[in-house]
C-alpha positions as CSV (number, residue, x, y, z in Angstrom):
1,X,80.7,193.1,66.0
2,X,81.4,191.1,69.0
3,X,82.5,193.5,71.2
4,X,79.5,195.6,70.6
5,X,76.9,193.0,71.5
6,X,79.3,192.3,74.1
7,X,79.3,196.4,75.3
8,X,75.2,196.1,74.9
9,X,74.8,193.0,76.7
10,X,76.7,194.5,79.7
11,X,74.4,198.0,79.7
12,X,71.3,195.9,79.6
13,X,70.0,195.7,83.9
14,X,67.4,193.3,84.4
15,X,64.5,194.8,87.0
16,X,62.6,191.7,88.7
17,X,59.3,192.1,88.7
18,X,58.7,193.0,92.4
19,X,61.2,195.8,92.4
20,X,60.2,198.9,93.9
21,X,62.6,202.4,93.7
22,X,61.6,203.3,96.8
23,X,62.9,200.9,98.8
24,X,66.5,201.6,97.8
25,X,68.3,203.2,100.9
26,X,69.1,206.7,100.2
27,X,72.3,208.3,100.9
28,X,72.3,211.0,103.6
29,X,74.6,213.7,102.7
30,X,75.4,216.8,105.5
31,X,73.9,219.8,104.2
32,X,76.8,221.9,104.8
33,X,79.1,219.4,103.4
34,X,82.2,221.3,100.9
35,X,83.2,220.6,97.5
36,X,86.6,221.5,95.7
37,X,86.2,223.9,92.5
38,X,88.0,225.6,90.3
39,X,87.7,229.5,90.3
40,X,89.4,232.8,90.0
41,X,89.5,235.6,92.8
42,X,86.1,238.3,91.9
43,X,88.1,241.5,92.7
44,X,91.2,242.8,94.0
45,X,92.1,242.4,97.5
46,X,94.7,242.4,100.2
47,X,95.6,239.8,103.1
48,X,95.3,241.2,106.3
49,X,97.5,239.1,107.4
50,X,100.5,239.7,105.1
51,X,99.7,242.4,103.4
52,X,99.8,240.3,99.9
53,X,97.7,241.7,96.7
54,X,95.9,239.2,95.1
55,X,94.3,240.8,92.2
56,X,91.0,240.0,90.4
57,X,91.5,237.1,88.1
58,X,94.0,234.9,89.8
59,X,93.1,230.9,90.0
60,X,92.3,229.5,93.3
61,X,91.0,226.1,94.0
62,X,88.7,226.8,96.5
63,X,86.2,224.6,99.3
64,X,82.8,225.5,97.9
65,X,79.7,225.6,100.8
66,X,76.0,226.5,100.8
67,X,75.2,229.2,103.8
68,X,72.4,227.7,106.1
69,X,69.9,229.7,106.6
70,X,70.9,232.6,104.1
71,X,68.3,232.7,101.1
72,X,67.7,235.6,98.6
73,X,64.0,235.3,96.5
74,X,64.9,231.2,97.1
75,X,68.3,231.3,95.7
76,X,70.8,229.8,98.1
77,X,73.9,231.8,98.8
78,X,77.5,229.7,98.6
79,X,80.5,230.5,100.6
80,X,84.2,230.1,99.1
81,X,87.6,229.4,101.3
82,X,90.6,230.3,99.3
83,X,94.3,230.3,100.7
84,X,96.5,233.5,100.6
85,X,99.6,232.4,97.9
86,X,102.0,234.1,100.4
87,X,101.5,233.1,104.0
88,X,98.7,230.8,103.0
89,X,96.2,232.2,105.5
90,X,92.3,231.6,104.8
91,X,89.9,233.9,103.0
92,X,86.4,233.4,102.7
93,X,84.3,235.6,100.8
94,X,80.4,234.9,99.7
95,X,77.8,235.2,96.6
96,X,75.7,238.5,97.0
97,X,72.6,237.8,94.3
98,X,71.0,241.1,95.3
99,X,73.6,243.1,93.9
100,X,74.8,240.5,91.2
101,X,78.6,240.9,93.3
102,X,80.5,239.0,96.4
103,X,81.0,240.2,99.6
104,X,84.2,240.2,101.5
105,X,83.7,238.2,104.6
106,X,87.2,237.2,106.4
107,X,91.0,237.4,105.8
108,X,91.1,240.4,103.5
109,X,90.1,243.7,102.8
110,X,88.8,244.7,99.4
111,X,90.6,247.2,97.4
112,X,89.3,250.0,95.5
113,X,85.5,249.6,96.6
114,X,85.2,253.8,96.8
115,X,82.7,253.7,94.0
116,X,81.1,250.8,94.8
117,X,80.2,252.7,98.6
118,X,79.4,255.4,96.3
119,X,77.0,253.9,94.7
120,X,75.4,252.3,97.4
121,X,74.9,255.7,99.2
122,X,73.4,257.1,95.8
123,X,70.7,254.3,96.0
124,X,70.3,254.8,99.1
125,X,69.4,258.2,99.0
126,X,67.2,257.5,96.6
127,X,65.2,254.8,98.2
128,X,64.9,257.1,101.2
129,X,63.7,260.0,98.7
130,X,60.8,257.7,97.4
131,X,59.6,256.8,100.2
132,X,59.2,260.3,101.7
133,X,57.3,261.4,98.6
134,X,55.4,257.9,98.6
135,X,52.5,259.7,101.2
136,X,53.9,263.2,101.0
137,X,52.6,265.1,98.0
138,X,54.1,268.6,99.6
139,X,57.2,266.8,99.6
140,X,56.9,266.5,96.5
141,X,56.3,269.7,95.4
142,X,59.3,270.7,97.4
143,X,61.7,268.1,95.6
144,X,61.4,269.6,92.4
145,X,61.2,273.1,93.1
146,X,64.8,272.5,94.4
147,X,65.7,270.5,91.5
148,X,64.6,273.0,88.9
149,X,66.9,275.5,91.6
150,X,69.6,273.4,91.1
151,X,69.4,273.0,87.6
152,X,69.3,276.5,86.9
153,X,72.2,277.3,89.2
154,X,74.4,274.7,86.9
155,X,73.3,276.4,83.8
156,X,74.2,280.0,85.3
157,X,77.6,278.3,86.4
158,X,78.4,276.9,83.2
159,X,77.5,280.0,81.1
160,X,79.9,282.2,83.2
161,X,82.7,279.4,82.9
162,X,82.5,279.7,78.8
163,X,82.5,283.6,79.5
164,X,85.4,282.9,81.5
165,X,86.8,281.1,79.0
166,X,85.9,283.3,76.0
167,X,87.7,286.2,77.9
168,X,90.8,284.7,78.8
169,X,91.7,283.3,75.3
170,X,89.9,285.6,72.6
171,X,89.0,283.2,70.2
172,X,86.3,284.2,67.6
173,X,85.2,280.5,66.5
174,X,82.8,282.1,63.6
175,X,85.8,283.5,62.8
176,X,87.4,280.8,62.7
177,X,84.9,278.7,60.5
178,X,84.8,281.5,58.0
179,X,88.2,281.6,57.5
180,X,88.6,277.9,57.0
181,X,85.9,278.3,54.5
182,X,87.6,280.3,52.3
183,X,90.8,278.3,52.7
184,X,88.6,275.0,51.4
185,X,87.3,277.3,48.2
186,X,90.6,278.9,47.6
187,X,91.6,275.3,47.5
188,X,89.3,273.8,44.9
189,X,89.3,276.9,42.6
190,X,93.4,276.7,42.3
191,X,92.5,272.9,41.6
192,X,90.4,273.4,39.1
193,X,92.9,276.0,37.6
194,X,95.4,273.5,37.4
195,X,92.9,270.8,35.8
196,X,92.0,273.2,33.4
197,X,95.5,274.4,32.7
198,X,96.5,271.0,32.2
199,X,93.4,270.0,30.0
200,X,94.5,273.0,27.5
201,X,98.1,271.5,27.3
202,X,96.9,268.1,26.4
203,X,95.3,269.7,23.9
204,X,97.3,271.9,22.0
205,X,100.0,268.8,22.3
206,X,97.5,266.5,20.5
207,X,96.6,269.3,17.8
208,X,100.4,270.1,17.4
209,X,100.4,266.0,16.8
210,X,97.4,265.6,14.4
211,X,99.1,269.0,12.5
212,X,102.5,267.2,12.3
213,X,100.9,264.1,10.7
214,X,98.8,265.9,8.2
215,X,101.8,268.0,7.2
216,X,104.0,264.6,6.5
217,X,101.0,262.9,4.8
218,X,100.4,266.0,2.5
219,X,104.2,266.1,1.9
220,X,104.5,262.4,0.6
221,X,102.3,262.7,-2.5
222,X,103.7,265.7,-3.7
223,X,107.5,264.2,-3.7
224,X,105.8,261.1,-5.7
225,X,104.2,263.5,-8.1
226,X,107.8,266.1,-8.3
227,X,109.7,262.6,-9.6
228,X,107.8,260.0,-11.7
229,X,108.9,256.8,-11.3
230,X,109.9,255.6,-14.7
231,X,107.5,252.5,-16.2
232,X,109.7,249.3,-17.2
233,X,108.6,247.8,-20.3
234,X,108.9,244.1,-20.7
235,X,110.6,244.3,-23.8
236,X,113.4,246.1,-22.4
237,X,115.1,243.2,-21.6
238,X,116.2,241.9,-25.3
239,X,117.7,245.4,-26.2
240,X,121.1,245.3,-25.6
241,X,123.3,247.3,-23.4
242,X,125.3,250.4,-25.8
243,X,128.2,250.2,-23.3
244,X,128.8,247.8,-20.4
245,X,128.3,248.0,-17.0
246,X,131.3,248.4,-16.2
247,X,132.6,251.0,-18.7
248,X,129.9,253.1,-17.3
249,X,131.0,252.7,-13.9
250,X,134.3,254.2,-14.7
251,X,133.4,256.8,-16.6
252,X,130.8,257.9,-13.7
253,X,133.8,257.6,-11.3
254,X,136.0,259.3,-13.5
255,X,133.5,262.4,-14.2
256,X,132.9,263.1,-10.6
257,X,136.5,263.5,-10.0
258,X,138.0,264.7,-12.6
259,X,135.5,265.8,-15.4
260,X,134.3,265.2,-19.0
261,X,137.7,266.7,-20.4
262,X,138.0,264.2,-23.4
263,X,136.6,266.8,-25.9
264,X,139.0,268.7,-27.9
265,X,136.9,271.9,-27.3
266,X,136.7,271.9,-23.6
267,X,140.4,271.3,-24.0
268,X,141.2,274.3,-26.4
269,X,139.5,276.5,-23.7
270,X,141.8,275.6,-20.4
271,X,144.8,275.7,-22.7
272,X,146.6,279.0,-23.6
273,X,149.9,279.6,-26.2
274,X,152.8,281.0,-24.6
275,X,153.9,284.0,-26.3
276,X,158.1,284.5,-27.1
277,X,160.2,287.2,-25.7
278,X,160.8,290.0,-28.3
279,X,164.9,290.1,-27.5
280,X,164.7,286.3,-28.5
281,X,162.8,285.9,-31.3
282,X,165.8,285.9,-33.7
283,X,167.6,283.3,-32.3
284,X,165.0,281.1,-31.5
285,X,164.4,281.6,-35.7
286,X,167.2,280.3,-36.9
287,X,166.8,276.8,-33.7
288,X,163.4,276.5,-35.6
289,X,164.3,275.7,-38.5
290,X,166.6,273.5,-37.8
291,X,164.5,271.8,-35.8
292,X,161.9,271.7,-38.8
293,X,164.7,270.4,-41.7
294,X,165.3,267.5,-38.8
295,X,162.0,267.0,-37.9
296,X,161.0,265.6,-41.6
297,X,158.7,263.5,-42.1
298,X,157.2,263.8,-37.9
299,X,154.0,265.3,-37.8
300,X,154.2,269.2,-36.0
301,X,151.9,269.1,-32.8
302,X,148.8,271.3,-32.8
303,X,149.1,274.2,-30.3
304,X,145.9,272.5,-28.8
305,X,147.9,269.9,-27.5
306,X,148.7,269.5,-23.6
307,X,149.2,267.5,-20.5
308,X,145.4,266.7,-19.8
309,X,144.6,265.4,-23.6
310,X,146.9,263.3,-23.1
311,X,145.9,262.3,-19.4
312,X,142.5,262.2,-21.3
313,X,143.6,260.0,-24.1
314,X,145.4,257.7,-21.6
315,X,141.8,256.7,-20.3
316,X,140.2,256.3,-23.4
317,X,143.0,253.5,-24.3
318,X,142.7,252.5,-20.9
319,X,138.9,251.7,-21.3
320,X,139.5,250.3,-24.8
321,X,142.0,247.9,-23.5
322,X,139.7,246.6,-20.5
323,X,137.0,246.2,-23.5
């Protein structure tokens, strides 16, 4: 807070009260005095001392001055000195308002100026051509007869030149434009060929689907319907198992191997007598009966008799034992 009423206190002037502003001496400057600025080079020229480019664009500091007695419409025209960056010789070149450019003026040439004369001379010639018709109304008349002349030689010169042209490379542009017409169409009808072709596959894939489906769904009710499921009674529970689980298991296992041979008529039928010889039969008589006295009191075997009954009878003690 100090310093600032210290910084205001110090901007504050006091003006007596007999102070007059135009009694202060004024400083007397030279009119063609120079300043020093900043500026880059306004086109592309060479030293004509050297022979060094210096192309548009390239930063010089330059001694600014106003040119006495050199107004355009009351706009004073400034002269620049700038140094050559090789042998450091002067240049000094000017403002030209008229033509919104700069003038070359000493040290260097200017390069590529060619349409810039060109240009000039056009205006020229057309300044001149203005004035003539200004008081002149035959000349006039006489200006634009030759123009339309002109312009109708230029169209007669460019009509033979596409002739020309036509001729020497035979090109029939309708021709042309036709056939790339039917090229476009012959495009967009295969297109739609293939849309449509592909439109009908994803059809028949999504009917071939929805048949599938309706096929498995009609399927599924008539399996259910083919085998019941049998109903479970509550009561089932307190009636006892006939057999146990696990005689039935064996005798399951043992029918899908082997078979239900334990009855004796399935037996009789898978087993055949053997018949004697007829040379033999006497002496196998007399071994009979002897085997009969000492046999006794053993019961005789039934003819019925053989290896699987007793495989089958094996089992049944087997599964009376495990009981």
């Amino acid at each position: 807070m100090v310093s600032e009423l210290a910084t205001s206190w110090r901007r504050q002037k006091y003006y007596p009260p007999d102070f007059d502003p135009a009694k202060i001496p004024k400083l007397k400057l030279p009119k063609d005095r120079q300043y020093v600025v900043r500026l880059m080079a306004p086109f592309n020229m060479r030293c004509k001392t050297c022979g060094e480019y210096i192309y548009k664009g390239k930063k010089f500091n330059a001694r600014k001055e106003t040119v006495q007695n050199e107004v355009y419409l009351g706009l004073p025209i400034f002269r620049f000195y700038i140094k050559c960056t090789r042998c450091l010789a002067e240049i000094t070149f000017k403002t030209d308002p008229e033509n919104t450019d700069y003038t070359m003026e000493h040290g260097a040439t200017r390069n590529f100026q060619a349409e810039k004369l060109l240009e000039e001379e056009e205006k020229r010639m057309q300044k001149e051509r203005e004035d003539e018709e200004l008081n002149n109304p035959m000349k006039v008349l006489e200006n634009r007869t030759k123009d339309s002349k002109l312009e109708m030689e230029v169209l007669e010169n460019l009509q033979e030149l596409k002739e020309l042209n036509q001729r020497q490379a035979n090109v029939d542009f309708e021709a042309m434009l036709q056939q790339y017409k039917e090229y476009e169409e012959e495009q967009k009808r295969k297109e739609q060929e293939e849309d449509e072709q592909e439109m009908k596959a994803m059809l028949e894939q999504a009917q071939n689907r929805r048949l599938l489906v309706d096929s498995d769904s009609d399927e599924e009710p008539a399996k259910v319907h083919a085998k019941p499921v049998a109903k479970v009674k509550p009561t089932d529970i307190l009636q006892e198992d006939p057999q146990p689980q696990a005689k039935k298991l064996k005798t399951e296992s043992w029918e899908r191997s082997v078979g239900t041979l334990n009855s004796k008529a399935q037996l009789a039928g898978l087993v055949t007598v053997r018949k004697p010889k007829p040379g033999a039969t006497l002496a196998n008589g007399t071994e009979k009966q002897g085997a009969t006295a000492s046999a006794g009191s053993f019961p005789t075997a039934t003819g019925t008799t053989s290896s699987l009954g007793l495989l089958g009878a094996y089992s049944d003690s087997e599964d009376s034992m495990s009981d």
